[in-house]
C-alpha positions as CSV (number, residue, x, y, z in Angstrom):
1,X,-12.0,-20.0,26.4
2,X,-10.1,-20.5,22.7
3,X,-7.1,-18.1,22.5
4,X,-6.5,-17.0,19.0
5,X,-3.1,-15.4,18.3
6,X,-4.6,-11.8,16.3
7,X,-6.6,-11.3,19.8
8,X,-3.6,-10.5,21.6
9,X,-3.2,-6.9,21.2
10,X,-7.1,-6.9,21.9
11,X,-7.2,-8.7,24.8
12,X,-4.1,-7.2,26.5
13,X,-6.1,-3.8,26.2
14,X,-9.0,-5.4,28.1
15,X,-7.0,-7.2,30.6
16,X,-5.2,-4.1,30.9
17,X,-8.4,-2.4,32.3
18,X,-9.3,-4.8,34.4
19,X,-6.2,-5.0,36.1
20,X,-6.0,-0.5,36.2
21,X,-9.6,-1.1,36.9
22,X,-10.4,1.5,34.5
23,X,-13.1,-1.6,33.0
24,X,-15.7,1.0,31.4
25,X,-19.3,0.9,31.4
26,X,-19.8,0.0,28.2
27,X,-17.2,-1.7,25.2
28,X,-17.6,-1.7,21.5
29,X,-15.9,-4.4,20.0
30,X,-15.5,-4.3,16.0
31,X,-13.2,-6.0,13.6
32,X,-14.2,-7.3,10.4
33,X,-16.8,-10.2,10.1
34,X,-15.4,-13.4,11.1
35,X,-12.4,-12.0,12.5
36,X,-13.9,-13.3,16.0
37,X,-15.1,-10.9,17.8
38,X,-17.7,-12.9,19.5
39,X,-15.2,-15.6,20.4
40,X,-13.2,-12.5,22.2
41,X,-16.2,-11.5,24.4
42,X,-16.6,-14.7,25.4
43,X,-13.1,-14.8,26.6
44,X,-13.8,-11.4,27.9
45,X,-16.6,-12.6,30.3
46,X,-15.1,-15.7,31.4
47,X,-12.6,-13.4,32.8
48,X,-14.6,-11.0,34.6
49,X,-16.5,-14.0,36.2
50,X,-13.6,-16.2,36.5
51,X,-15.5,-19.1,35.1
52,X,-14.5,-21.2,31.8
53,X,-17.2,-23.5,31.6
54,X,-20.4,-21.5,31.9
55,X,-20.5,-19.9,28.9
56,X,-20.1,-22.9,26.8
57,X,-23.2,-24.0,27.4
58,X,-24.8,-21.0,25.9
59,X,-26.0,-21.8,22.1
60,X,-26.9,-18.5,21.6
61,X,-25.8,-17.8,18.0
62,X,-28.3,-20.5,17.2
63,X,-31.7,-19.6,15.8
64,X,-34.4,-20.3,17.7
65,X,-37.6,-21.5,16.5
66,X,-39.8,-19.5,19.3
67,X,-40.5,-16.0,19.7
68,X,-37.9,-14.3,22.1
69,X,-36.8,-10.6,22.8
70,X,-33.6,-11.4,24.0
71,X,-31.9,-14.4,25.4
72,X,-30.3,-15.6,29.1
73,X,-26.8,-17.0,29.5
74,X,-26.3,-20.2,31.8
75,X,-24.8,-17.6,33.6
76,X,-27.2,-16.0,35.8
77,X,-26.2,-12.3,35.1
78,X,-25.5,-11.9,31.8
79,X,-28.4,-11.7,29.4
80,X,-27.9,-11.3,24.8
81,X,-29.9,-9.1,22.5
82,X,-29.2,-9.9,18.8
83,X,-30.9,-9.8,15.5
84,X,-32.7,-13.2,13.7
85,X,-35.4,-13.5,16.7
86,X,-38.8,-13.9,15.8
87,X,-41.1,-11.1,16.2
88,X,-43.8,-12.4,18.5
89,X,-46.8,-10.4,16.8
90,X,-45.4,-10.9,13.2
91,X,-44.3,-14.5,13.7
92,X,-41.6,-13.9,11.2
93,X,-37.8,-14.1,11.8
94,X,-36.4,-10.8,11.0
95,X,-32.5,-9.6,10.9
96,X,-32.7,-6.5,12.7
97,X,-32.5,-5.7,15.8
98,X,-36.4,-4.2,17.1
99,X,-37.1,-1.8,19.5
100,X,-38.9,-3.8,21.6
101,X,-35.5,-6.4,22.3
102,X,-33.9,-3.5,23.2
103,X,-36.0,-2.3,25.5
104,X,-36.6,-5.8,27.7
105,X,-32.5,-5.8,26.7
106,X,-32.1,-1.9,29.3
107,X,-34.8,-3.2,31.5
108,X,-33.4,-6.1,32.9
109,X,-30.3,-4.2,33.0
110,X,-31.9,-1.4,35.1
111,X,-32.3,-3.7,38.0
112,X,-29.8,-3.1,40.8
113,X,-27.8,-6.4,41.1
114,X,-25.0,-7.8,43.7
115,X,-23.0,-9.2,41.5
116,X,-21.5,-8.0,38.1
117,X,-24.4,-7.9,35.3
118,X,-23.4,-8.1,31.3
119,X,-25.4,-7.2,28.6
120,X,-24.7,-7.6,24.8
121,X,-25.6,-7.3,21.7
122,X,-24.7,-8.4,18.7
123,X,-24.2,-7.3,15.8
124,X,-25.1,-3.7,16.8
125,X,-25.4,-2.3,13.5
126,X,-28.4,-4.3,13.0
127,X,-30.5,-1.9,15.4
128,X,-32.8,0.4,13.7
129,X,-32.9,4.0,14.4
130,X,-35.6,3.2,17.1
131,X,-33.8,0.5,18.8
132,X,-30.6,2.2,19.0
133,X,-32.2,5.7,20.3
134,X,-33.9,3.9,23.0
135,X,-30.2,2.6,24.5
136,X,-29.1,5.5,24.9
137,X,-30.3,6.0,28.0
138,X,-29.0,2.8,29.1
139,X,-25.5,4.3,27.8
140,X,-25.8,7.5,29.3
141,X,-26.7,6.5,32.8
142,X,-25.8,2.9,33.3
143,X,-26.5,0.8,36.4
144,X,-23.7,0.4,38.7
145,X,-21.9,-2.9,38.3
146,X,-23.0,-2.8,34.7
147,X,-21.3,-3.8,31.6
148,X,-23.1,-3.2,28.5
149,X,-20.9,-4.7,25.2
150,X,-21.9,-4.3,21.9
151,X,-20.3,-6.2,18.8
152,X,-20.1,-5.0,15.5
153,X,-18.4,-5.6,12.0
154,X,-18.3,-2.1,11.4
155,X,-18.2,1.0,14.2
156,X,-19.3,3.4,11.1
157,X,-22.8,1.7,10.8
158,X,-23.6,3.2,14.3
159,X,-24.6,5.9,15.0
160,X,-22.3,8.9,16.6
161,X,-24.2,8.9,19.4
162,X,-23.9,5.5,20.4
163,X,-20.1,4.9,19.3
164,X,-19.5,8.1,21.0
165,X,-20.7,6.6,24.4
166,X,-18.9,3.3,24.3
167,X,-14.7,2.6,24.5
168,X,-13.6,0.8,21.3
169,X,-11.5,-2.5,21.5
170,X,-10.5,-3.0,17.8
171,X,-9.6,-6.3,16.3
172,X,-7.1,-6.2,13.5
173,X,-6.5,-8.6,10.8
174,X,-3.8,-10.7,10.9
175,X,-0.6,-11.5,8.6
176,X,2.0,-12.3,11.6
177,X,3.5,-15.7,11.8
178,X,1.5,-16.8,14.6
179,X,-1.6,-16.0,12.7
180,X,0.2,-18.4,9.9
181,X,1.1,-20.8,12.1
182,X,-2.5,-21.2,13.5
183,X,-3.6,-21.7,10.3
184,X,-1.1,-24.2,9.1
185,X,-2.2,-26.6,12.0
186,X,-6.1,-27.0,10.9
187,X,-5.5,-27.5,7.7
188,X,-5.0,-30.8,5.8
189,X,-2.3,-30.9,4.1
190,X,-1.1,-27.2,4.5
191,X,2.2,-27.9,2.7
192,X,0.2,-27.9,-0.3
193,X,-1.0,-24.2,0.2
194,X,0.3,-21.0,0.3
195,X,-0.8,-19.5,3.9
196,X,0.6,-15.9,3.3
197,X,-1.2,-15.6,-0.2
198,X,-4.5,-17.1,1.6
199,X,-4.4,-14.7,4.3
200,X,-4.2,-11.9,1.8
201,X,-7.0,-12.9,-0.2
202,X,-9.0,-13.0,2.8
203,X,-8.0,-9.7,4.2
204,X,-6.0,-11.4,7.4
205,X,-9.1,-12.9,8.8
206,X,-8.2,-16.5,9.9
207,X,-11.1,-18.0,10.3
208,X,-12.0,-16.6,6.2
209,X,-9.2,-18.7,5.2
210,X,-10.3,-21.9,6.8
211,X,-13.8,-21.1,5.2
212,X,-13.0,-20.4,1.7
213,X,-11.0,-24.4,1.8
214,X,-14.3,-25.8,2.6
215,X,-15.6,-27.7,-0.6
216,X,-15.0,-26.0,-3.8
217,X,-15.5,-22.6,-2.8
218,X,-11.7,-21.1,-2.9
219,X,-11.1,-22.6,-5.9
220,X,-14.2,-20.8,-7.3
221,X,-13.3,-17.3,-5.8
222,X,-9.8,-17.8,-6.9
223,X,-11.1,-18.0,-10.4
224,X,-13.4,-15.0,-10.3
225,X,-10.0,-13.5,-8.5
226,X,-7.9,-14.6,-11.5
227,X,-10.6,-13.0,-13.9
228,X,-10.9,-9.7,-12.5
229,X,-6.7,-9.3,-12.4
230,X,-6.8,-10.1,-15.6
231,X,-9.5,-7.5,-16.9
232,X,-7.2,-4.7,-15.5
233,X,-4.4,-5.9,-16.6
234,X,-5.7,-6.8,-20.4
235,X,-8.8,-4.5,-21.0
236,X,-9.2,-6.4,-24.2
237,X,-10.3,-9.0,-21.7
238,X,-13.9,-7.2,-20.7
239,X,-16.2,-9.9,-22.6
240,X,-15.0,-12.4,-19.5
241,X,-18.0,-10.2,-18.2
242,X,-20.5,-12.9,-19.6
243,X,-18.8,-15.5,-17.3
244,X,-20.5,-14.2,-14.2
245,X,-24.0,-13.9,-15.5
246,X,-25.8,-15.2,-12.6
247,X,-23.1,-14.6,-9.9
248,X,-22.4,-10.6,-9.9
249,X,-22.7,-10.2,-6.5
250,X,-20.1,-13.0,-5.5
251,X,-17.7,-11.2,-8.5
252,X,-18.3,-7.6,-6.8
253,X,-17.5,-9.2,-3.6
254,X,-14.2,-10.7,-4.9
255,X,-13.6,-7.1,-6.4
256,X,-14.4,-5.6,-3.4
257,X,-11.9,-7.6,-1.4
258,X,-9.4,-7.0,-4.0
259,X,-9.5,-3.5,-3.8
260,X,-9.2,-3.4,-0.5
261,X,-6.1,-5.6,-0.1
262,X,-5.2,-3.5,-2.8
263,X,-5.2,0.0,-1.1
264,X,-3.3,-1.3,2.0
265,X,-0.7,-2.7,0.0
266,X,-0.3,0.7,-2.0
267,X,-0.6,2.6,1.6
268,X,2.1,0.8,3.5
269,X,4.4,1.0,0.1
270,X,4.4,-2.9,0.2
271,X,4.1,-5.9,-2.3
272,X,1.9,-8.8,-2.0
273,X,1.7,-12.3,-3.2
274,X,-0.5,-11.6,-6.2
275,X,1.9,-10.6,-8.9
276,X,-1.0,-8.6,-10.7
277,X,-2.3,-6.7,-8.5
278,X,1.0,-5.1,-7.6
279,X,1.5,-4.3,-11.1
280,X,-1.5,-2.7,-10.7
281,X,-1.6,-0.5,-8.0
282,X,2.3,0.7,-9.1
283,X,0.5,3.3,-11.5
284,X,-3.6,3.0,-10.3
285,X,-4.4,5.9,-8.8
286,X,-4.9,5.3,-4.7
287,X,-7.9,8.2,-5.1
288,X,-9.5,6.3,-7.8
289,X,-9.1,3.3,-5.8
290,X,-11.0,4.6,-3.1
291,X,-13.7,6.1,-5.5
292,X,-14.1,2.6,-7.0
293,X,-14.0,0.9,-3.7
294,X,-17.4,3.1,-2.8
295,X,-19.1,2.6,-6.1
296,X,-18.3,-1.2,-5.5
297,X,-20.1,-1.2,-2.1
298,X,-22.8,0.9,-3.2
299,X,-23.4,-1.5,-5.9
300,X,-23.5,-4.4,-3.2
301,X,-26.3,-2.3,-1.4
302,X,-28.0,-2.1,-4.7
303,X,-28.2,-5.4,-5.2
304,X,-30.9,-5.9,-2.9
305,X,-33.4,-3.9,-5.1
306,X,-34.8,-3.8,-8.8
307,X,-31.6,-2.3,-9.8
308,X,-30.0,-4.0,-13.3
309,X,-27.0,-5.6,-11.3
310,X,-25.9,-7.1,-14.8
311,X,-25.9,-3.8,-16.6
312,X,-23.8,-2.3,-12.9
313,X,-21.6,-5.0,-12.6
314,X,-20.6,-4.4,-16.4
315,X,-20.3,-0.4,-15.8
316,X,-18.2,-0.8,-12.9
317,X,-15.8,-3.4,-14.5
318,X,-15.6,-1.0,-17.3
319,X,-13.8,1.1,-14.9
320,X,-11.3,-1.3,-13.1
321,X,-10.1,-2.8,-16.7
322,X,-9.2,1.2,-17.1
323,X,-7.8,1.6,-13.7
324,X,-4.2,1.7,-14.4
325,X,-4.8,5.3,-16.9
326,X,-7.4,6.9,-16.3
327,X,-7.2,10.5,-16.1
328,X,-10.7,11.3,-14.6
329,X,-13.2,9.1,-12.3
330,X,-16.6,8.8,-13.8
331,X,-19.6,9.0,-12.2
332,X,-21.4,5.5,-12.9
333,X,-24.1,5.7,-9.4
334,X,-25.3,8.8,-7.9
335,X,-24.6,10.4,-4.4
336,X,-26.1,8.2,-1.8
């Protein structure tokens, strides 16, 4: 299996408890999206079965066009529950993960088996509250020779119950010279870019970067980018507002990411490659950051529903053109 450089501290965690033999009975992996946390179970059960080969036959991040519950690996002991099956009475493809995957997912895994059995599921956030309440049973009183690993962008989307039952592997992003160097290599030309300033805009997830250089796409998020830096450094600048019209999810995602990359500069007391942003978060308030931050990803959630995301994107960008002096937060979305 691919070894990626920002695995390492990961992987030398598992390896470490496979070697103590203190491999538990059930592993939540989470890291941001795209930071690879699939590709590091992968390399995960290759290990444990000491077999390279097998699991790259398995397409299993590839939709189907049948109705499933949960999938089989070319390996004869490992089986996959994940979300984007289709429902076999509905006939339509949904995202999350049912209750009824779930349940084929603990019953093949109840079976007593000679060899070392793997289950997993990914992404585990998309389990609904049915799905995930009927694995914990699974969790609770596993089979032996059981490993149960479940994937997910965010360990805070799960419920306590679940997290609470499973040991956490965390994979961290990445702004080491390794990381850099990775990148450098599979890209054309990369004397022409500015690695350390792409792996900030993508919150040091690798395979982001190489992404966002596919067509025009960076050059498009580097404008929206530009923009947003702009409104809170100039607040006369707010009427750039009408040049989203159309695309205010994409800008609150840019915001979003902005923010972010904002408050870990301001926490570790550090400057980044963006010249405006550390203007900014000199004399933003880190609290207000944070506030913003939530209203920004509440927004995102809102965006799926009748809300005015015109009218919400323009209330919230209110706010960051004022981020550098404001004295008090406003409320601009209720509690969730």
């Amino acid at each position: 299996m691919k070894e990626f450089p920002w695995h390492q501290d990961a992987f030398a965690k598992l390896e470490q408890m496979i070697v103590q033999n203190h491999l538990p009975h059930a592993l939540l992996i989470t890291g941001a999206q795209n930071i690879g946390k699939f590709e590091l179970m992968q390399r995960l059960v290759s290990t444990l079965i000491n077999d390279d080969e097998v699991l790259k036959k398995d397409n299993i991040r590839q939709d189907l066009e049948i109705s499933t519950l949960i999938r089989r690996s070319n390996y004869p002991n490992l089986i996959y529950c994940r979300g984007g099956e289709i429902n076999p009475m509905t006939k339509n493809r949904s995202q999350d993960i049912r209750v009824d995957q779930v349940r084929k997912f603990c019953e093949i895994l109840g079976k007593t088996a000679d060899k070392l059995q793997i289950g997993v599921i990914f992404y585990a956030e998309q389990m609904n509250v049915n799905a995930a309440n009927s694995l914990l049973k699974t969790l609770e009183e596993p089979r032996e020779n059981t490993l149960i690993i479940l994937l997910a962008h965010n360990a805070n989307s799960l419920p306590v119950t679940v997290t609470s039952r499973c040991q956490s592997v965390h994979i961290s992003p990445a702004y080491d010279q390794a990381t850099k160097t990775w990148i450098s290599k599979r890209i054309k030309n990369a004397q022409d870019f500015d690695i350390p300033h792409l792996l900030e805009t993508m919150h040091g997830v690798p395979f982001k970067v190489l992404d966002g250089l596919l067509g025009d796409r960076f050059i498009r998020y580097q404008k929206w980018q530009n923009q947003l830096l702009d409104i809170a450094t100039h607040p006369t600048n707010i009427n750039q507002i009408q040049d989203f019209e159309g695309i205010e999810v994409e800008v609150l995602n840019c915001l979003q990411h902005l923010i972010i990359e904002g408050i870990r500069l301001k926490s570790l007391q550090q400057e980044g490659g963006l010249i405006e942003l550390n203007q900014i978060i000199k004399v933003a308030k880190i609290d207000f950051l944070f506030k913003l931050l939530s209203d920004v990803y509440q927004a995102i959630n809102l965006s799926k529903t009748n809300i005015n995301i015109k009218l919400l994107l323009h209330n919230i960008l209110i706010i960051w053109s004022h981020i550098t002096h404001l004295q008090t937060y406003p409320q601009i979305l209720e509690n969730p």
